[in-house]
N, C-alpha and C positions, 0 to 999 in steps of 0.2 A: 485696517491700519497696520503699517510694519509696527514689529516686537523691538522693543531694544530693550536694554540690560542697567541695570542703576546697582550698589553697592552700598550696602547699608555695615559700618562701622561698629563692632564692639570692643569697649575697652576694660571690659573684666579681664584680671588674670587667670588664664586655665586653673581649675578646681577652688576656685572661689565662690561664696555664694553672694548674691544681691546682682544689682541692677544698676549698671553703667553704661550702658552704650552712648556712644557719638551719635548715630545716627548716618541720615542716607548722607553721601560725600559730595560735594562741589566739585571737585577737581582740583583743589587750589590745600595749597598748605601754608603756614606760617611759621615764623621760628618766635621763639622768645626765651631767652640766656641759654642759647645754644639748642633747644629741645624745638622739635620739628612735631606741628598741629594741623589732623585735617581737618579745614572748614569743612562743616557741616552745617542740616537740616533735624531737628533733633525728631521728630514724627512724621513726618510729611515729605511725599516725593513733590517739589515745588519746578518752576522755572529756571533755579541756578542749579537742582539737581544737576550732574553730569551722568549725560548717559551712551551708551555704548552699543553700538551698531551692530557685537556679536559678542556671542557667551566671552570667548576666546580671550578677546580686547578687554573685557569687564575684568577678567581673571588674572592675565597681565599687568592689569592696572592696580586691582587689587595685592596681587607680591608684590606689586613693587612698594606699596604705602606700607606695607608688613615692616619691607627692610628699612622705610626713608622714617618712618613713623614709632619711635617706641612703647606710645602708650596703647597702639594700636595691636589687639592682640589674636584676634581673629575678622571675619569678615562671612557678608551673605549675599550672594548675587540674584538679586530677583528680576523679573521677566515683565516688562511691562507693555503697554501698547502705546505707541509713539505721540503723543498730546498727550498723556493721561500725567496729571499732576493736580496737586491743589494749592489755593492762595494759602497764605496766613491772613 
């Protein structure tokens, strides 16, 4: 199977301790009173995951939710094989 690329969202603040992440990304964001949210998948790489055809693409995708996104404060781009997801 081809490899494609999925983006899994953390929303801790750099040198913070605990456990916040969003989770793997959709592709899709929302707004609400102005603040810009990426839907997510909060454990599981699913069917609405968005996934990405090359690191490069995944990476690109990722700054750019850095800049459009502020709760969004770093990011992980993992490596998957092309069908591989799970239901809820």
């Amino acid at each position: 199977m081809a490899k494609k690329y999925v983006i899994y969202l953390d929303s801790r603040y750099p040198g913070t301790a605990g456990y916040n992440s969003y989770g793997y990304w959709s592709g899709k964001t929302y707004t609400v009173i102005g603040g810009t949210f990426p839907v997510h998948t909060r454990d599981f790489i699913t069917c609405d995951t968005k996934k990405y055809k090359s690191y490069t693409r995944a990476r690109q995708g990722a700054e750019a939710l850095l800049e459009k996104c502020a709760y969004v404060w770093k990011y992980q781009i993992e490596e998957i094989d092309d069908g591989q997801f799970e239901t809820e």
